[in-house]
Each structure stands twice: as C-alpha cells, then as structure tokens.
C-alpha positions as CSV (number, residue, x, y, z in Angstrom):
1,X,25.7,-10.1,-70.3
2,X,23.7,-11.3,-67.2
3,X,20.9,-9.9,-65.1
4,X,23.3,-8.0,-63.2
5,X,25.1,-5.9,-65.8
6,X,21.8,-5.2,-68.2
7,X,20.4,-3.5,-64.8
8,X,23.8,-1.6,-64.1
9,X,23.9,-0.7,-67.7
10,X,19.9,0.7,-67.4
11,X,20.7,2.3,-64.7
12,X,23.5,4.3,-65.7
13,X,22.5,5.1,-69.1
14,X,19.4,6.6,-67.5
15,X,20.9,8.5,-65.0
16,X,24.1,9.5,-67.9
17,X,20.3,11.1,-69.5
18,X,19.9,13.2,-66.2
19,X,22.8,14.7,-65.8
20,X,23.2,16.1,-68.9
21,X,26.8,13.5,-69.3
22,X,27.7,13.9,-66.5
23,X,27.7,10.6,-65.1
24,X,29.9,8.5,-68.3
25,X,31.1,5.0,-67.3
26,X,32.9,5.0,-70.7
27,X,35.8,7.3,-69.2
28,X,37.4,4.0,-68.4
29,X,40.5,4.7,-70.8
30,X,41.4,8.4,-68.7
31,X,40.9,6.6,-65.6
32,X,43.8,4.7,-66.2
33,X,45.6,7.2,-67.7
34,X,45.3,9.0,-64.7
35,X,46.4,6.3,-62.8
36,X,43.3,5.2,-60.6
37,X,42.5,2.1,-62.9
38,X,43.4,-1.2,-63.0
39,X,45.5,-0.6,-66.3
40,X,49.3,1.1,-66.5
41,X,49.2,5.3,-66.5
42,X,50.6,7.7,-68.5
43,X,54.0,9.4,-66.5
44,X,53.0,12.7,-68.3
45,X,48.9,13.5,-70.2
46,X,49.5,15.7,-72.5
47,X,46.7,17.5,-73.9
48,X,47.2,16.0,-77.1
49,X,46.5,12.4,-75.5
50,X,43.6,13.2,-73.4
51,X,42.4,14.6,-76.4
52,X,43.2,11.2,-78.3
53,X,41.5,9.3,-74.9
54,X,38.5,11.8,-75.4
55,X,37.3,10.0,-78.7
56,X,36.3,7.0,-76.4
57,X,35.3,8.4,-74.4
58,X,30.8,8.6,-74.3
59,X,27.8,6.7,-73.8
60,X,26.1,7.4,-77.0
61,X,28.8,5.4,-78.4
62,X,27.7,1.6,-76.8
63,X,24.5,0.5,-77.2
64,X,23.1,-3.2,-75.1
65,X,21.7,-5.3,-78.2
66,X,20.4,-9.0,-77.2
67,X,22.7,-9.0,-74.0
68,X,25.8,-7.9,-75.9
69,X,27.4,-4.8,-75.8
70,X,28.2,-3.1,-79.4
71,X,30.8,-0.3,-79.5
72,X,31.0,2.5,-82.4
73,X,34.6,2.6,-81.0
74,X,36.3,-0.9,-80.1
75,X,38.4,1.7,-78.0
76,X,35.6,2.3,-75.5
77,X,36.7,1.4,-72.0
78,X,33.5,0.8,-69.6
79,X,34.5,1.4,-65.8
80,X,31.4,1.4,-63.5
81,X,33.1,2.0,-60.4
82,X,31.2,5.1,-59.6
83,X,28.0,3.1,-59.2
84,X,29.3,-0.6,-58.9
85,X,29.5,-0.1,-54.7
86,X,25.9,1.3,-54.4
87,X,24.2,-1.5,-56.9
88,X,26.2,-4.8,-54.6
89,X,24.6,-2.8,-51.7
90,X,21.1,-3.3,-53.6
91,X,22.1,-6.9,-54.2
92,X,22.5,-7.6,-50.2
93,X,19.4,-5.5,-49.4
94,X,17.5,-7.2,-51.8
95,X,18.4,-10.7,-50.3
96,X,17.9,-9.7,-46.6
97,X,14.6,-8.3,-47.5
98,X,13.6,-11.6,-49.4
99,X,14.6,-13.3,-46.0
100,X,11.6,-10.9,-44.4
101,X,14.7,-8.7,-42.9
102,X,13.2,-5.5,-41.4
103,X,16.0,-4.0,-39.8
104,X,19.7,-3.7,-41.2
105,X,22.5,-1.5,-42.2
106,X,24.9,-2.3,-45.3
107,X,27.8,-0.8,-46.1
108,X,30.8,-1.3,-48.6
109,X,33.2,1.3,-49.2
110,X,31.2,3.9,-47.7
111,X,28.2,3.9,-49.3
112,X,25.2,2.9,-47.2
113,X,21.8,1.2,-47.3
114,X,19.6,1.3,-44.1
115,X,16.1,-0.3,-43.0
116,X,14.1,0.2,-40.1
117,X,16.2,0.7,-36.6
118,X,18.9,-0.4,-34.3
119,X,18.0,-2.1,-30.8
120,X,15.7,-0.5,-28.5
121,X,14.5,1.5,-31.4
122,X,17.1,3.6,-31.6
123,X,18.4,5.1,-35.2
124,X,21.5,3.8,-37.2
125,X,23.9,6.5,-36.6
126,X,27.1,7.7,-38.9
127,X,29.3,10.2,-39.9
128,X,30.5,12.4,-42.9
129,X,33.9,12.8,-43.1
130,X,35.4,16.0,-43.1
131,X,37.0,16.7,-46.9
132,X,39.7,19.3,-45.2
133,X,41.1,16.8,-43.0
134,X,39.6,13.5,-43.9
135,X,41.9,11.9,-40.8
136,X,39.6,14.1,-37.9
137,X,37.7,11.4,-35.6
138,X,35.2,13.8,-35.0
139,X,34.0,13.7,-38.7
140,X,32.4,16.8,-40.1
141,X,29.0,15.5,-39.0
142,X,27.2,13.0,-37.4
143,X,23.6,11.7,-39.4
144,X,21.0,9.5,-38.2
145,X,19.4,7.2,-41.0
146,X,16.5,5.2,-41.4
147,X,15.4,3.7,-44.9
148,X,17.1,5.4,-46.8
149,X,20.3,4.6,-49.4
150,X,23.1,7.2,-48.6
151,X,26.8,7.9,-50.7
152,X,29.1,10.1,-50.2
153,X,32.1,10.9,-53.4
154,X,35.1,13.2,-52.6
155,X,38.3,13.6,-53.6
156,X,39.9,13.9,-50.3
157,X,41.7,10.0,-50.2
158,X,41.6,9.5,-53.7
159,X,44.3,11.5,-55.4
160,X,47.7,11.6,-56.9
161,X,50.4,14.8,-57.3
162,X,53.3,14.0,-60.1
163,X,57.0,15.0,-58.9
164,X,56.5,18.2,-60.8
165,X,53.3,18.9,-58.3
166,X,50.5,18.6,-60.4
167,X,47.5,17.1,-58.8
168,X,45.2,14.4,-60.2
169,X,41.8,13.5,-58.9
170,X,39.8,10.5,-59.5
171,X,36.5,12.1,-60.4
172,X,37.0,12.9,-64.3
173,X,35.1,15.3,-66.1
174,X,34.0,13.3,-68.5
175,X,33.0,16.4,-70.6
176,X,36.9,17.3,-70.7
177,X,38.5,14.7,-69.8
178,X,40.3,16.6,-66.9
179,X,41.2,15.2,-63.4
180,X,41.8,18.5,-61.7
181,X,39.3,19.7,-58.6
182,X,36.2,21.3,-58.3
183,X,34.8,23.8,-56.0
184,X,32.9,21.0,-55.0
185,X,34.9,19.1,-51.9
186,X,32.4,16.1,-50.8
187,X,28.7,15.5,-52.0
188,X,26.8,12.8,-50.0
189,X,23.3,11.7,-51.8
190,X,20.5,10.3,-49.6
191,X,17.9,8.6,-52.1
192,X,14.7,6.6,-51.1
193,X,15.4,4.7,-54.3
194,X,18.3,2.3,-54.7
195,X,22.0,2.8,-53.6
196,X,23.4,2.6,-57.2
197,X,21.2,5.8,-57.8
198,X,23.2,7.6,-55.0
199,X,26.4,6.5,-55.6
200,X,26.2,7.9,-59.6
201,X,24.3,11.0,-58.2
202,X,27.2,11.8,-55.9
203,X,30.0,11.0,-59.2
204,X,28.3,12.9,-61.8
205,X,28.3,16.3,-59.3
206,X,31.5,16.0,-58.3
207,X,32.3,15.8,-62.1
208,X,29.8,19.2,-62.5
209,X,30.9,21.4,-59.7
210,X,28.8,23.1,-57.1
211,X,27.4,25.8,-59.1
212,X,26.5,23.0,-62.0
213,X,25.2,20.4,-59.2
214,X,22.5,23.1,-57.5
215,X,21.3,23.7,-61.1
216,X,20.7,20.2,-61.1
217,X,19.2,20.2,-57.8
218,X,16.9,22.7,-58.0
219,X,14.6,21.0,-60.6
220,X,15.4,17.3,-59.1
221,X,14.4,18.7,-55.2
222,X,13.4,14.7,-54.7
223,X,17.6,14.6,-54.2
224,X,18.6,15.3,-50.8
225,X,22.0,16.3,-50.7
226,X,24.7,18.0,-48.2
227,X,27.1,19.3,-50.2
228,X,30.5,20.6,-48.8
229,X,31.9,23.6,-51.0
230,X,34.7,26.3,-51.6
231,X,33.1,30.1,-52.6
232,X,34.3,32.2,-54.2
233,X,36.5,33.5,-51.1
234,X,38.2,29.8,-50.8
235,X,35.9,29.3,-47.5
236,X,33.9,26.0,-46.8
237,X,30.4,26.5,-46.6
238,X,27.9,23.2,-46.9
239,X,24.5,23.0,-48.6
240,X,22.4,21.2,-46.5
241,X,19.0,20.1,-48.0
242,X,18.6,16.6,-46.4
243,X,18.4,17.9,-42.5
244,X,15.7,20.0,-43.6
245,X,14.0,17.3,-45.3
C-alpha cells in the first residue's frame, strides 16, 4: 500500500476508535448489497443475509502489517467512500499550500476546504442544502467560511425504494447492518483539522442518529456541527453549534 492509503487507513481506524464503530469502512459487502456500490445488489436482504454480510463486516478484523493489509476474514470488503472525498481535498490543499497559496476554496462532491478570503477580502460564501427538499435554490442556509474543512452527509439524494416501497439509504449502520433512516436528516462538520476528519465525522453520525451524535458531541465540543433533525413530534429543528462558535 502507498503513502496515500496507510494515511487513509490511520485515519479512519482512529476515528472508527472515536466513535465507538461508528465510522467502519469494512461495510463494503452491505453497501453493495444495498445497491450503492460498485458490485451487483441483492433484489430482496433478507435478514438472514445481512446477517451472513454482518460477519465481514468490522475493523478489528484487518490489521496494516509492512504496507499490506491482513484480513481475519478474506470476505472483508473495504469501501472508504465516506472519507475518500475529504482526504483528495487534503491532497489539493496540501499542494496549493506547498505552492505558498494563501487563499483558495476546494471542493469535490460537496465537501469543502477553505483558506484565507475571496477578493477584496471578502469571505468564501456557501450553502447547506435543505434535506426536505434538497431541489430548493434558496438552500436551508447560507455560511461564510474561512480556514476551515467543512462536509456535509445526508440521505436526501442518495437513496433507493424497492417496487414493494421499502426505502434504502446509503448510510449503513454498521452496528446492524441496516440501511433504513435516522432521526438525523443532514449533519455538516466544520473541523480546523483535515477534510477527511469531517467527511468520516459527518458518516459515522448519520450512522448514530441525533440522540447518539450529541452524546458524542458533548464530550468532543472541539466539533462544530449543525445538525438538521426530526423530534419526536416529526418536526425539523437544527442544532446549531458552529454559528455560535
């Protein structure tokens, strides 16, 4: 494996330690079964194969060894999607700021990376979309940025229903191997740190759920989050903790 995977791999195992499982790459095996990877899906997941998926499903079950990757289960699938945008952002920042770059904005796939300002001083500006009707120009809210790494996970565009109306998301629980929804509608993650840390941060609590995420938040408060929410009433209401930052 080269540089460039043994940091990914780092990463993610670390941040797999943080939240509690939350955050698994090795659910690469339900992701297709779902139908959201690059493999064929299952028509129908019984529970009896996402059970049988389930068993590669795990972290603690690969293991980096001299640049090689050792499996206790040849079965293991590794998908790093859920932090593979944020890390190529790092990649690009990186260079620009090896080129003595002071002022930039990268984004791919909606996760974002900013330095310094726009022209005239003025902030890099962008919007949140609104998980209730992700095809609203007006967004749910408009953010101005300035060095700081930002992503944003929802299932609003991602998302499948099967003819007899059951709906799949492409989050996975990797603690049940379920596709089905959260409370939890959108969580965007603003981090000082790298990108890669956002975009798993933003995966693993849309895996957790609101009520699961705060927990999480309340004793990582260096996380600044606005989180978009059902209650228990089925009304949206937002947790908010990066405006007030």
């Amino acid at each position: 494996m080269d540089d460039f995977f043994v940091e990914v791999f780092e990463k993610s195992k670390r941040i797999h330690q943080e939240t509690d499982g939350f955050f698994d790459p090795t659910v690469g095996n339900l992701v297709n079964a779902y139908g959201f990877g690059p493999e064929k899906s299952h028509v129908n997941l019984s529970d009896s194969i996402v059970n049988q998926l389930m068993t590669s499903v795990g972290f603690e079950k690969i293991s980096l060894q001299n640049r090689k990757i050792i499996k206790d289960n040849p079965a293991v699938y590794l998908d790093f999607n859920s932090i593979a945008k944020g890390f190529a952002i790092d990649i690009v920042a990186r260079f620009f700021d090896s080129k003595k770059m002071d002022n930039y904005l990268i984004e791919i796939g909606g996760e974002i990376r900013t330095k310094g300002t726009k022209k005239d001083n003025k902030p890099w500006v962008i919007q949140i979309v609104n998980p209730s009707n992700a095809k609203d120009e007006n967004g749910f809210t408009i953010l101005k940025l300035a060095d700081i790494s930002m992503a944003t996970s929802g299932n609003y565009r991602k998302y499948r229903v099967t003819d007899d109306g059951k709906k799949y998301v492409h989050t996975i629980n990797p603690k049940t191997g379920l596709a089905t929804e959260s409370n939890l509608l959108s969580a965007s993650v603003f981090t000082t740190t790298d990108c890669a840390d956002a975009d798993a941060y933003a995966t693993a609590f849309m895996a957790m759920g609101f009520e699961n995420a705060k927990k999480f938040l309340d004793s990582n408060n260096h996380i600044k989050v606005i989180l978009i929410y059902l209650d228990e009433n089925q009304k949206t209401q937002v947790l908010d903790t990066f405006s007030l930052k």
